[in-house]
NUBA-39837 format. One record per residue (C-alpha): residue in one letter; x, y, z. Coordinates in steps of 0.5 Angstrom, whole numbers, padded with zeros to 4 digits, always signed. Layout:
N
AXYZ/...
//
This chain:
395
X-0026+0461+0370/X-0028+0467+0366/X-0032+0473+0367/X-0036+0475+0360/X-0041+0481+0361/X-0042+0479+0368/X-0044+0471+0366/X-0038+0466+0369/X-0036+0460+0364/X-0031+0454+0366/X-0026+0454+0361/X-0024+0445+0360/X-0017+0444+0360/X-0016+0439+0354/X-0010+0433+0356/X-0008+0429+0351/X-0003+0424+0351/X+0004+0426+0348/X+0009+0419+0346/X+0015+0420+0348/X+0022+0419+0344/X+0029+0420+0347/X+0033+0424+0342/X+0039+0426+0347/X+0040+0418+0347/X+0040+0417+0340/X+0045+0423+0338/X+0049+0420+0343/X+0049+0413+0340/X+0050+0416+0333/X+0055+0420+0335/X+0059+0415+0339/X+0059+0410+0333/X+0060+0415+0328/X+0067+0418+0333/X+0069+0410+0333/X+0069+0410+0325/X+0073+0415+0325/X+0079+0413+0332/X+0078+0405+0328/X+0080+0408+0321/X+0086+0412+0325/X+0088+0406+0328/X+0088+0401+0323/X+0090+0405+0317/X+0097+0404+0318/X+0096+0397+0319/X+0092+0395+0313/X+0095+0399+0309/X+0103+0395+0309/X+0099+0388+0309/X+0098+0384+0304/X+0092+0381+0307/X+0088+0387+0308/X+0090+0388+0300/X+0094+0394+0303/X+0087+0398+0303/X+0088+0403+0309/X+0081+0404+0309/X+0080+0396+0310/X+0077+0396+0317/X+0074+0401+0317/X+0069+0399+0311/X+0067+0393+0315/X+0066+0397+0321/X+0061+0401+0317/X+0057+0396+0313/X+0057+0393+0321/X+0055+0399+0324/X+0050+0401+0318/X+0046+0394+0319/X+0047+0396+0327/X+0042+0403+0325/X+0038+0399+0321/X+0037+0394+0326/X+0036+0400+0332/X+0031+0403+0328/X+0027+0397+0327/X+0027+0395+0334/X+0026+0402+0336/X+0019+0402+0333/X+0017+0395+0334/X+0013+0395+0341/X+0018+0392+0347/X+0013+0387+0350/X+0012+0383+0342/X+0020+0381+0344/X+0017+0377+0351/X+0014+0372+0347/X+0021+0370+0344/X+0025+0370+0351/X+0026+0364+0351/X+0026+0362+0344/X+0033+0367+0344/X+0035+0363+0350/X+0035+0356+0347/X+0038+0359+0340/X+0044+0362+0344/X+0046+0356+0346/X+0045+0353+0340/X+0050+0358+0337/X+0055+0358+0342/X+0055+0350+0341/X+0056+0351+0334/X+0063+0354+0334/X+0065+0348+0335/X+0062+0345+0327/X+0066+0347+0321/X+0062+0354+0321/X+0066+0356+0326/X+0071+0361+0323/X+0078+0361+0328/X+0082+0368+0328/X+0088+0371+0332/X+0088+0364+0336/X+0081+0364+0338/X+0075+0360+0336/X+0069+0365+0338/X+0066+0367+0331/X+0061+0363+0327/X+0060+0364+0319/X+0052+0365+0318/X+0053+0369+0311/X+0057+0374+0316/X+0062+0374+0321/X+0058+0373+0328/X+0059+0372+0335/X+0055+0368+0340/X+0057+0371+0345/X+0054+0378+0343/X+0047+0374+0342/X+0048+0371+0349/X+0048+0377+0353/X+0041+0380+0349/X+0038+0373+0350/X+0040+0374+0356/X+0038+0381+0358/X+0031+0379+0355/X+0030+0371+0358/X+0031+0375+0366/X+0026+0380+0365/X+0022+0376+0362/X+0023+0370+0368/X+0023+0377+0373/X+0016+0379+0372/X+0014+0372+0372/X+0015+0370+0378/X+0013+0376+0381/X+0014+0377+0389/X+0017+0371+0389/X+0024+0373+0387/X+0025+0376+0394/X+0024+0369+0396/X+0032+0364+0397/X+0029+0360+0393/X+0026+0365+0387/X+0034+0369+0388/X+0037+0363+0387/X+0033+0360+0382/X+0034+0368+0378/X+0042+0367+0380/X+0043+0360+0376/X+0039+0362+0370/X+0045+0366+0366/X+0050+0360+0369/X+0049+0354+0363/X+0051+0360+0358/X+0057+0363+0362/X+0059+0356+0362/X+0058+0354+0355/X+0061+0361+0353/X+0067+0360+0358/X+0069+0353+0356/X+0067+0353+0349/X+0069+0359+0345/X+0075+0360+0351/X+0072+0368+0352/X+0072+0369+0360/X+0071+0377+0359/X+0064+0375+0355/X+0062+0371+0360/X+0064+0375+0366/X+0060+0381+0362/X+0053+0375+0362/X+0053+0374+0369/X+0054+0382+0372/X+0049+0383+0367/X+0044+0378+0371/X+0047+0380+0378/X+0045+0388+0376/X+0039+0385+0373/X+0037+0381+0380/X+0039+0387+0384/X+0035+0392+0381/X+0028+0387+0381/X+0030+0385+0389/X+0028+0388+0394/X+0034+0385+0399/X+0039+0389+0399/X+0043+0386+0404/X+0045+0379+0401/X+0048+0383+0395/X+0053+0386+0400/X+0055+0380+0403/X+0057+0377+0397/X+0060+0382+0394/X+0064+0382+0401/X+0066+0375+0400/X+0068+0376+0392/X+0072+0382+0394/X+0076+0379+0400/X+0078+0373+0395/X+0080+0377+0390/X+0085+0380+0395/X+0086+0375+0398/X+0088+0372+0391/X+0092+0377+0388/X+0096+0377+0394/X+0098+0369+0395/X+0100+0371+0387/X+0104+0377+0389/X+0108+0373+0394/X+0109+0368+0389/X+0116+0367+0385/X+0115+0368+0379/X+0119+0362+0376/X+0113+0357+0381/X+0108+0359+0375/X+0113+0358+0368/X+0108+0352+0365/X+0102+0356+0368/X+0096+0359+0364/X+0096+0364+0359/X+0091+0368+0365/X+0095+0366+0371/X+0101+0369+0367/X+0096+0375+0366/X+0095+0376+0373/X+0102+0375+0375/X+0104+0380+0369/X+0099+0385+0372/X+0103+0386+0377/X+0110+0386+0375/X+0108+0389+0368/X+0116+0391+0368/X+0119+0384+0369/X+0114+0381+0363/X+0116+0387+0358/X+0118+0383+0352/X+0111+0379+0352/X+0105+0378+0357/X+0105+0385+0359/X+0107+0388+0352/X+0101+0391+0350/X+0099+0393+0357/X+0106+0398+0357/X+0105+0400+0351/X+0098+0402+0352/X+0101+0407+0359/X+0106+0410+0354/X+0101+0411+0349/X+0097+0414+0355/X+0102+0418+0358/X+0105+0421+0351/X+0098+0424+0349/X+0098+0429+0355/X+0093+0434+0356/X+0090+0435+0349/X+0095+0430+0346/X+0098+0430+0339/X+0092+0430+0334/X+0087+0425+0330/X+0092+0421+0326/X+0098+0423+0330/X+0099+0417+0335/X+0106+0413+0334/X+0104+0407+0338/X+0099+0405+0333/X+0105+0405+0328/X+0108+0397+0330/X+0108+0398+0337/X+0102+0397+0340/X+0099+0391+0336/X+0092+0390+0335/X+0090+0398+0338/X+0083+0398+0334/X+0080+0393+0338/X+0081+0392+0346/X+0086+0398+0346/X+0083+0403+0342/X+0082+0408+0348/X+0089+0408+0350/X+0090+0412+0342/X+0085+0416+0343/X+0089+0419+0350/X+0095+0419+0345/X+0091+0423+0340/X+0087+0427+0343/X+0089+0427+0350/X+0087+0426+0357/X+0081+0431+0356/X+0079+0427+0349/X+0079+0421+0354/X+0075+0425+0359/X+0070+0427+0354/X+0069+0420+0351/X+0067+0418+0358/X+0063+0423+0359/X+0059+0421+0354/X+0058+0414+0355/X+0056+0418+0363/X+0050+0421+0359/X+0048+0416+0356/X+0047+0411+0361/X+0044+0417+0365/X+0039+0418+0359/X+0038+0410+0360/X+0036+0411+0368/X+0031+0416+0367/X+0028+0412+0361/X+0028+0406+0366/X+0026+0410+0372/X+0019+0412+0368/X+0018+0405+0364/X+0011+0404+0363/X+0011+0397+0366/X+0016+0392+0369/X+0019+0389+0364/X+0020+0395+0359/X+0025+0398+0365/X+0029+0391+0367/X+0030+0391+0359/X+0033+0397+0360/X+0037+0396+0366/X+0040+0390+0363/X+0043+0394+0358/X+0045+0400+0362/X+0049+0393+0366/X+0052+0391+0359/X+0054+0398+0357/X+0057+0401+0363/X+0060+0394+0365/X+0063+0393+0359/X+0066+0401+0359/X+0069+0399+0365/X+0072+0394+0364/X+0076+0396+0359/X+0078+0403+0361/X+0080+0399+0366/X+0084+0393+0363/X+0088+0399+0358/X+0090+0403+0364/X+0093+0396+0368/X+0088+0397+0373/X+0086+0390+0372/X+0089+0384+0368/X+0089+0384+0361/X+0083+0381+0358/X+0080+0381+0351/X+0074+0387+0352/X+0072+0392+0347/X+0070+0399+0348/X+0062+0399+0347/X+0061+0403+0340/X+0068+0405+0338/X+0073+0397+0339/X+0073+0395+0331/X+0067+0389+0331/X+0062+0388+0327/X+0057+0383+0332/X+0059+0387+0337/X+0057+0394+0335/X+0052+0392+0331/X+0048+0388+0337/X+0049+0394+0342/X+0046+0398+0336/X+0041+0393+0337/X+0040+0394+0344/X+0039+0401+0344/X+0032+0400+0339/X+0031+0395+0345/X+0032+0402+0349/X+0028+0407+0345/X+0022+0403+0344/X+0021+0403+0352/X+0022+0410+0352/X+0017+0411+0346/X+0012+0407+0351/X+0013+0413+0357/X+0006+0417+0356/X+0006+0424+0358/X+0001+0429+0359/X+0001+0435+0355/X-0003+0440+0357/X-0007+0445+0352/
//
């Protein structure tokens, strides 16, 4: 209201609708995946360069990992200004292919490295494993949404649990890559606990699986040794986590060659292209242990701030979850905040022994092209339903 010359007039107050786009999360995408070219070049130089079969190229991987990570940018950058809700019409169309894929690797188009038969050759290097947790994360939300009030049923939790397991399975059994499927399953578990509205079964069962676990690691550690020689490499993993020392010269080499790493960078650490352990000592350190160099080059405080990135980034990814404008765009959210943060810890773990040794990479900074180029794209999944948040702008 406004008084002119002795007249009252309302004044209107126009509201228009602002779209939003998160800028924070995509300068931390960026600059996580710019900080791993840099850790995947100073990692692997050395390697590359005093081996014929990288043609002694220093720069080697690091070439790879930005055609990879560039593919991965134009991807996000797609899938960011593409609606969310177009990709729920392929759920289960990517859910099928996934499957298909993995059974794949046992065709001649199935490429085997360092051991492993995980990778498929479709022009480029690929890894079903990391289009199965996509697939995977689109499939539930859209299967969530379906069914409605009746995944708080037993039948509609159960139903929901049990979709992610052909796929586990496939991925465990067909391309031998545990890590990969346990990452599948909690993606869904998140994915499940988020849409239902009964907490209380996730605590039993969470209950249940930790006491086991316990309970398994201590008939382990009571075991002699030499009852598990002949054993499989994951129960000589287990037992190599418990007594790195006595397995020094093999299973637990690369785990104490980690902790060295760590320890040896103290606070600050010894600078970008400084590290020791990546001159022999700690094998393959761009791929799974690339966080163990970053503590020797940078320190526990580099540590710390790359931690703390991907802190901010999952927070950003709540927030975006939080305001989504329906339910599917906020489970697809959830579900790859799950495959990031369980991803992370994962790793971090596996490098500072807190658990056994198991092939997981760090999100956006491991050397591998499937998986930085499909959490690229998992991140324009992310973008697009936070472009779908209207806000109220008032002028």
């Amino acid at each position: 209201m406004r008084s002119n010359g002795g007249k009252v007039r309302k004044l209107n107050t126009v509201k228009k609708e602002v779209q939003f786009f998160d800028y924070s999360l995509l300068f931390v995408v960026l600059f996580l995946v710019g900080f791993g070219l840099i850790m995947v070049y100073s990692a692997s130089s050395y390697d590359a360069s005093t081996s014929k079969s990288f043609n002694y190229d220093a720069a080697y991987f690091l070439k790879k990992q930005a055609r990879a990570a560039l593919m991965g940018g134009v991807g996000m950058i797609v899938m960011a200004f593409i609606p969310y809700g177009f990709w729920e019409r392929f759920a289960i169309a990517g859910y099928l292919i996934s499957m298909v894929l993995i059974v794949l690797v046992l065709t001649p188009l199935g490429i085997e490295a360092n051991g492993a038969r995980r990778w498929l050759n479709l022009g480029i290097s690929v890894q079903p494993a990391e289009i199965a947790k996509l697939a995977m994360i689109l499939f539930l939300a859209s299967m969530i949404c379906k069914m409605g009030r009746q995944i708080g049923t037993g039948r509609g939790f159960l139903t929901t649990l049990a979709i992610p397991v052909p796929i586990c399975v496939m991925v465990w059994w067909i391309t031998n890559n545990l890590s990969s499927a346990i990452i599948i399953f909690g993606i869904a578990v998140l994915m499940l606990f988020v849409a239902s509205p009964k907490y209380k079964v996730f605590f039993i069962l969470g209950g249940l699986l930790v006491t086991g676990v316990l309970l398994g690691v201590l008939f382990l550690k009571g075991m002699d040794p030499s009852q598990l020689e002949g054993a499989d490499f994951r129960s000589a993993r287990i037992m190599a986590w418990l007594n790195p020392e006595d397995y020094a010269s093999d299973t637990a080499f690369q785990t104490l060659q980690s902790l060295y790493a760590i320890g040896s960078g103290g606070l600050f650490g010894k600078g970008i292209g400084q590290s020791m352990q990546k001159l022999g000592y700690l094998p393959e350190v761009q791929n799974d242990m690339i966080f163990a160099m970053i503590c020797e080059e940078l320190g526990i405080f580099g540590g710390i701030c790359v931690i703390l990135l991907f802190v901010l980034l999952i927070w950003r990814c709540m927030v975006i979850a939080s305001n989504a404008s329906d339910l599917f765009g906020a489970l697809l959210v959830v579900g790859v905040l799950g495959h990031i943060a369980i991803q992370v810890i994962l790793n971090i773990a596996v490098v500072t022994n807190t658990i056994p040794n198991t092939g997981i990479s760090l999100p956006f900074i491991s050397y591998g092209g499937s998986s930085i180029m499909f959490l690229m794209v998992e991140m324009g999944l992310v973008l697009s339903v936070g472009r779908g948040i209207r806000l109220r702008d008032h002028g």
